[in-house]
N, C-alpha and C positions, 0 to 999 in steps of 0.2 A: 748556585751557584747554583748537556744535561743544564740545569737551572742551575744559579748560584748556589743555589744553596738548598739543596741535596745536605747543603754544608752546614747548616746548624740546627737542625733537626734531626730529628731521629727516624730514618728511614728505613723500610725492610733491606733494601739494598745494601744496608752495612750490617745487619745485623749476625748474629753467630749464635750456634746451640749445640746441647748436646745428646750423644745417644745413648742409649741402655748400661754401655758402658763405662758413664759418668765416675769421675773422682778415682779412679785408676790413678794407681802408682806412675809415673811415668821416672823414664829411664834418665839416671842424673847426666848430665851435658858437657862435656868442657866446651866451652863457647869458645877459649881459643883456639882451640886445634879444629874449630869445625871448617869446611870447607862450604863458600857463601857463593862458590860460584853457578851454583842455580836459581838462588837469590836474586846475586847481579843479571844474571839473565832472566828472572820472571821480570824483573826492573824496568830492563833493556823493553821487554815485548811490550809494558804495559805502556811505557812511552809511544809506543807506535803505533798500540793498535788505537788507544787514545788523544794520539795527534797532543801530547806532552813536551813544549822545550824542553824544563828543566826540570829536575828531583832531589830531593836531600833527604838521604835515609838516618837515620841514629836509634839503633840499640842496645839497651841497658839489659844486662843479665847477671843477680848476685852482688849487686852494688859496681860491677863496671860498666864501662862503654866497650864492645866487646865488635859496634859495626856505625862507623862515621864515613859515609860515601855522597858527593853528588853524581849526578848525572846530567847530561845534555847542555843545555846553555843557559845563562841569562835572561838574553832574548832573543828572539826571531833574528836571522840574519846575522848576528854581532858574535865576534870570536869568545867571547868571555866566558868561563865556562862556571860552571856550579859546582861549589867547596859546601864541605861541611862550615864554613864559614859566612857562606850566601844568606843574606837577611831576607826573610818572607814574612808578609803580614799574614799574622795568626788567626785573626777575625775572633772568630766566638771563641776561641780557646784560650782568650783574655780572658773569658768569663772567671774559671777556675782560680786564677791570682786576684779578682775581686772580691770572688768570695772569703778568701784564704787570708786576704785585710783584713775582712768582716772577722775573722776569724780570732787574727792577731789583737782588734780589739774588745774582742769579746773578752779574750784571755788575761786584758788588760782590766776588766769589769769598766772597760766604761762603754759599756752594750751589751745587750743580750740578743740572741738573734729572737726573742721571744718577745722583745720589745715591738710596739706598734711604732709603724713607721711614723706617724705625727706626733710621736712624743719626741723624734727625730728633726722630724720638717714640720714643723705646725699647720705650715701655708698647703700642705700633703693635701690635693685629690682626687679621687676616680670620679666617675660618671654615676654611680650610686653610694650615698651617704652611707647605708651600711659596710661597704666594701674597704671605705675611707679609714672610717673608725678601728675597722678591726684587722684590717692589713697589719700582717707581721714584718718586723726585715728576712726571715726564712721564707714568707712569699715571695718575696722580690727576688728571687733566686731560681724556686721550682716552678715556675710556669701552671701555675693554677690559681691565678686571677680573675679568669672569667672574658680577658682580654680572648679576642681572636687571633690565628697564627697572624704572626708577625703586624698586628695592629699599632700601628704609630709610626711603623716603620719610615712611611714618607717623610714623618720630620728633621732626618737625618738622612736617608738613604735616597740617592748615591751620594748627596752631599748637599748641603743647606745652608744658610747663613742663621739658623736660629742660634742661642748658646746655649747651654747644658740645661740651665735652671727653666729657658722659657720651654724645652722639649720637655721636662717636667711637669709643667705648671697646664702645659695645654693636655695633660691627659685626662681631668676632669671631664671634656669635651669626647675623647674617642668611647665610644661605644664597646657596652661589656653585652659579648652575645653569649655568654656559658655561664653557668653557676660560680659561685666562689668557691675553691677548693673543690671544687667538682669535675674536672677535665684538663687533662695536659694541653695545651698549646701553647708551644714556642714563641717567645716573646725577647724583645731585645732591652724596648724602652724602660723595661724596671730595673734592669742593672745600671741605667745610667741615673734610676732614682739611688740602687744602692751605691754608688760613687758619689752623690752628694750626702748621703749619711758615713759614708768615710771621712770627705770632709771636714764636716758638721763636727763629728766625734772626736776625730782628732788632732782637730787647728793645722792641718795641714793640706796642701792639693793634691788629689789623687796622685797626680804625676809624681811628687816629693813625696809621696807616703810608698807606692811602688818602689820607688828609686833604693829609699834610705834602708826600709825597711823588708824588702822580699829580694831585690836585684842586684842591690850591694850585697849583705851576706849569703847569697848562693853560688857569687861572682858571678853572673851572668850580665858580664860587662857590656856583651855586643848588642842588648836587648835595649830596643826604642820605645819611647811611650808611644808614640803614633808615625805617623810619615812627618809630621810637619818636624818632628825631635830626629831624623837621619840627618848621618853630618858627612862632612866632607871626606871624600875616601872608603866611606862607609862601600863594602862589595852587597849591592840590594839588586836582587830580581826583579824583573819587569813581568807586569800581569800580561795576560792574554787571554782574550774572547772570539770565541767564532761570531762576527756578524752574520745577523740573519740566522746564526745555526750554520753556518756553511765555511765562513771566509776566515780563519785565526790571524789573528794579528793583535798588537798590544794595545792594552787599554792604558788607559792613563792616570796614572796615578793621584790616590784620593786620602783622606783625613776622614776619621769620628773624631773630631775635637770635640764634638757635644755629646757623644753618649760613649766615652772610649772606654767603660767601665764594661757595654756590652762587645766590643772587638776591635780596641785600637792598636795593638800593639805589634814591634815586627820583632822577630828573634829569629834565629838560624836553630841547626837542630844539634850543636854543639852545647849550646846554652840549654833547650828544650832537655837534653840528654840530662843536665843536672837538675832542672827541674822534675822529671820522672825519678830518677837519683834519691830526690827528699822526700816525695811521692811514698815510694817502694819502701825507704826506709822509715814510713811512718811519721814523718813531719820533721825526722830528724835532720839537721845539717851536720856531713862530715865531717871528720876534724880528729888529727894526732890524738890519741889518748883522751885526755881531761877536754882535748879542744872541742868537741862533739856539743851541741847546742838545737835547741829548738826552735823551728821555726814558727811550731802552734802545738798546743798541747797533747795528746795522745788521746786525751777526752775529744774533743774539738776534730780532731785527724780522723776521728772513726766517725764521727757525726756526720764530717761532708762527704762518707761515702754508703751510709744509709739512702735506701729510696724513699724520698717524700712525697711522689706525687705515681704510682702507679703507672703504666703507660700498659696500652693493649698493644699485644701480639700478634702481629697479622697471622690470617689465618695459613697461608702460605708465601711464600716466596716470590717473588716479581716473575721468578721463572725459574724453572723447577733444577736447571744448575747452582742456584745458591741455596739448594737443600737444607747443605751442612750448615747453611750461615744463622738458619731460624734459631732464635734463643728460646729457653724457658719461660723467662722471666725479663722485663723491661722495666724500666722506673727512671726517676730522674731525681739526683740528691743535692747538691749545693754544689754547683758551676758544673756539674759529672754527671754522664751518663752513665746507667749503669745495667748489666744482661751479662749475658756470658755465652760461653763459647766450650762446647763439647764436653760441659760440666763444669768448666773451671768460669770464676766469676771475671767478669772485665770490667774494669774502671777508664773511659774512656770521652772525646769528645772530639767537634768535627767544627771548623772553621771556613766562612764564605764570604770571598769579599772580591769587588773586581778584577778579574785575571786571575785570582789562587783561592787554593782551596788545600786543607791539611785536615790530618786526624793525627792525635795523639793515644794509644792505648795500653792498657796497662793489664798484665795480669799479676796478681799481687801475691797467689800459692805460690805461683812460680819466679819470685821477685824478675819480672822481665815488662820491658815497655819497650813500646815504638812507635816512634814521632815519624811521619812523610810529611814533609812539605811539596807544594807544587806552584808552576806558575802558571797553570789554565783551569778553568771550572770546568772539571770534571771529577765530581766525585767517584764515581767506578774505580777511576786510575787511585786514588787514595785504597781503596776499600781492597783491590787488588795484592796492591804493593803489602797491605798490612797482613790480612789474613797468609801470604806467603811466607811472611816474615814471619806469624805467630806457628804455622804449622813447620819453620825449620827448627824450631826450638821444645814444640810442644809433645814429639815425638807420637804424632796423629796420621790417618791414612792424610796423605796428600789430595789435593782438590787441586785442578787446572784452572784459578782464581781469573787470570787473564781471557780465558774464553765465557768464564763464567759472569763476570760484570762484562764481558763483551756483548754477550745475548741480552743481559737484561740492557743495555744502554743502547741495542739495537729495536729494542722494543720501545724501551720509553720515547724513542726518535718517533716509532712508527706508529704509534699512540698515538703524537702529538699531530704527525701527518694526517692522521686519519680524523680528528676532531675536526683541523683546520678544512678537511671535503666537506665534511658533515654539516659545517655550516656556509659554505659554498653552495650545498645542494640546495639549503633552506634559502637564501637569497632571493631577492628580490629584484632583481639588474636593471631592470627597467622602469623601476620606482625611481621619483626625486622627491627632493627635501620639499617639508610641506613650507617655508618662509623662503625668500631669498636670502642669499648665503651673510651678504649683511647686518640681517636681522639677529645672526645666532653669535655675532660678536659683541661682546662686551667684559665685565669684572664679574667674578662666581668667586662665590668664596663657602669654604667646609667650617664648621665648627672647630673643628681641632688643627687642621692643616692651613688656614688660610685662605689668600686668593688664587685663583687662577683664572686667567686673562686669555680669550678668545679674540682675536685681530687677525686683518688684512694680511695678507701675504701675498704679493705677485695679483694673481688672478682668482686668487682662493684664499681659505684661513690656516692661520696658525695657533695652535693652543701653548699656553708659554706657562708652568708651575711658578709665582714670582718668588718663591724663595730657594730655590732650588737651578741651578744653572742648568744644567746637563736634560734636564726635563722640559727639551722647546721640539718641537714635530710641526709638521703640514700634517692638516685634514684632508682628510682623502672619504668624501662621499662613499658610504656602505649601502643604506635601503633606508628609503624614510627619513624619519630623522635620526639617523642612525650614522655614525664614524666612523672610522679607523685616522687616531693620532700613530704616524711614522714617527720616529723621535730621530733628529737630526745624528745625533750620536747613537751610529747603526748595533756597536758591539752591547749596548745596553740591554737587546734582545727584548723590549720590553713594549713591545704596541701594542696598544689598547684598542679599544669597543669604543669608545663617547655617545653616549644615550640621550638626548636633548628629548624630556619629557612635557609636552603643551599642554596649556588648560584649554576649555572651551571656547577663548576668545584667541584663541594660536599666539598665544605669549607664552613663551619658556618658564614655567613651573620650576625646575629643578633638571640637574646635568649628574645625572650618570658616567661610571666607568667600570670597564673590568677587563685583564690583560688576557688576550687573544691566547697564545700560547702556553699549555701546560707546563712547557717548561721553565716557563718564563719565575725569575726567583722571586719567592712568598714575599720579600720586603717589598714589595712593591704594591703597596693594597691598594689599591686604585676603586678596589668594590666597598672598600668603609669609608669613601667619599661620599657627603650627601651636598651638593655646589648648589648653591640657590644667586639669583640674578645678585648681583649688589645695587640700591638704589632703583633707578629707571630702567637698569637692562635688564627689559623682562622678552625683548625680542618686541 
């Protein structure tokens, strides 16, 4: 999601540590009598310095709700404003309630997350047979596959017509560049494998196993499976993207109905509140006296917030005001991120999806959590808002969090500025394409992704993804045989490079891609495309 997705990764930019003075007593809190209104004003700045319509804060301290606020609007232009009742899509912070099924039916014995996934899915699998075989469902969770960050992503992302089981079935096809169990990289597509072994396990659809089972007994009424389940009346925020990186305005509203196990869901941070709620109280759900009931076992509760896959610690900070933010320690456990923050541990995670971006965090000493929602990509404005919220409770020297992702979001801009010269300078301006422009259209199709159709346009070509709507651009001559796809839908932020590689008879070999701007969001893997001509069109 900055890139979209800042948002489902784990980034230095969000991260927190501690110093010398770790695990300190800290001073007990009445959270009602605190006064928040420096809070609502780091809130207020992070909105603006972040160019933010809307925000919805919810803090849980001690088993209450102790700070339920929006802020700003809906959308652009429009009176409507942001309630703690505002529904935002959560993206990756679905992951967590997939898991947490997995969970339910682990506890049920009919699964074990130690089970191999084709004893699940028979039809199950990757691109090396070994990998197949020995795939766990606790892989399908912590991102150490051997999959590259966000590989498959095109099959879904921004939005596709495949259905769940054929985004599944085409992963045999994408390319494993890391060891198995050997390296964290963030991945989406195995969660929407672990949502058909929900299924599978137990004769029911995600959606109806969500519903009955996790969202009815937390009462988190207002909570949707995806965009396509918002109903009439429903109060939902509108996304927003800067096109180009410059222009904010709304994006338009999209669906994971095929992988909604890795981020389909919307909830407001009323609901989020009680989900952190059951969280904090160890898997427990409230309830009068005897009424108190579990949502997953205590065994099972503590399992999903072990680290399973390691993660390295950058060596520093993006920039040297988020000092305080560097953790200890980093890993990733079942749907959770996990590091900490000035000693104390944090259970937390981060959600990207067109127009919004959220973190959910949790510190679990100090039974407290806090959910931001937003409705534009920027992660900073997340990261901001939380670390503020975590230092009015944590009784820690204060950090100026708003100027502090101000600089790193001022650097990552001018990063990306300066790549985009760098390849300016290397340019070749005065090069043309070695075929007539003609020649370079036809049907390319990738192993795992399918086709994609290069055609006429006006005076020039257009490159068109065919399962994919949102994914159609004008070619715009670079150097050689060389591109730049514009993608018609500017807030997508997403043009590419198109690399037309010739054999020695200047017939098109194989088509390249890979997204121009670093900021541009990881799901977009346009570089684990390998497009070879279909049939005759070899140019």
């Amino acid at each position: 999601m900055t890139a979209r997705l800042i948002a489902a990764c784990a980034l230095a930019l969000a991260f927190a540590s501690s110093p010398q003075q770790a695990f300190a007593q800290t001073v007990p809190v009445d959270a009602q009598a605190r006064d928040f209104a420096a809070l609502d004003a780091a809130i207020e700045a992070t909105r603006k310095r972040f160019d933010v319509p809307g925000v919805a804060v919810a803090i849980v301290k001690d088993g209450q709700v102790v700070y339920e606020r929006g802020f700003g609007v809906r959308e652009l232009g429009k009176p409507g404003a942001v309630t703690s009742d505002t529904l935002f899509a959560i993206a990756s912070n679905t992951k967590a309630f997939t898991a947490t099924a997995l969970s339910i039916l682990a506890d049920e014995k009919k699964l074990s997350l130690d089970d191999r996934v084709v004893d699940h899915l028979p039809w199950f699998q990757m691109s090396d047979p070994y990998v197949t075989r020995e795939m766990r469902l606790r892989d399908l969770l912590a991102h150490r596959s051997g999959l590259s960050l966000g590989a498959g992503d095109l099959l879904y992302w921004p939005e596709t017509d495949y259905t769940g089981e054929e985004v599944a079935r085409r992963l045999r096809h994408v390319p494993l560049t890391g060891g198995f169990r050997d390296r964290y990289a963030y991945d989406n597509i195995l969660y929407g494998v672990a949502q058909l072994v929900i299924e599978k396990a137990s004769g029911q659809s995600f959606e109806r196993f969500l519903q009955t089972r996790i969202l009815d007994p937390l009462g988190m009424r207002a909570t949707r499976y995806n965009a396509d389940h918002l109903r009439r009346g429903d109060e939902v925020a509108t996304g927003h993207a800067k096109a180009d990186f410059k222009d904010l305005r709304p994006a338009p509203r999209m669906t994971w109905s095929n992988v909604a196990g890795a981020g389909g869901m919307y909830s407001n941070v009323r609901d989020m509140a009680r989900w952190m709620r059951v969280q904090l109280d160890g898997g427990v759900i409230a309830g009068e006296g005897a009424g108190a009931r579990r949502l997953v076992s205590e065994a099972r509760h503590h399992a999903s917030w072990q680290v399973i896959m390691p993660m390295n610690v950058p060596a520093r900070p993006a920039v040297p005001q988020l000092g305080a933010s560097k953790p200890n320690f980093l890993g990733y456990g079942e749907g959770w991120m996990l590091s900490d923050y000035r000693g104390r541990r944090l259970v937390w995670h981060t959600g990207g999806w067109p127009g919004m971006v959220s973190r959910l965090t949790m510190v679990p000493e100090a039974r407290l959590g806090v959910v931001v929602l937003t409705n534009a990509e920027v992660g900073q404005a997340f990261n901001a808002i939380t670390y503020s919220a975590l230092d009015t409770f944590l009784d820690v020297p204060r950090t100026d969090w708003v100027a502090a992702y101000g600089a790193a979001f001022d650097k990552a801009h001018g990063d990306a500025d300066a790549d985009w010269q760098a390849h300016v300078a290397r340019r070749d301006a005065a090069s043309k394409p070695s075929l007539p422009l003609a020649r370079y259209a036809g049907t390319y199709r990738d192993p795992w992704y399918g086709e994609v159709v290069v055609e006429p346009r006006g005076d020039g070509l257009q490159l068109r993804f065919a399962r994919s709507k949102n994914l159609v651009g004008r070619l715009e001559h670079w150097q050689h045989d060389s591109f730049i796809v514009r993608w018609d839908q500017r807030w997508l932020n997403a043009d590419a490079f198109v690399d037309f590689d010739l054999d020695h008879d200047g017939c098109i070999r194989e088509v390249r891609m890979e997204a121009i701007s670093p900021l541009t969001d990881f799901s977009f893997d346009f570089q684990d495309l390998r497009l070879a001509p279909v049939g005759g069109d070899r140019g």
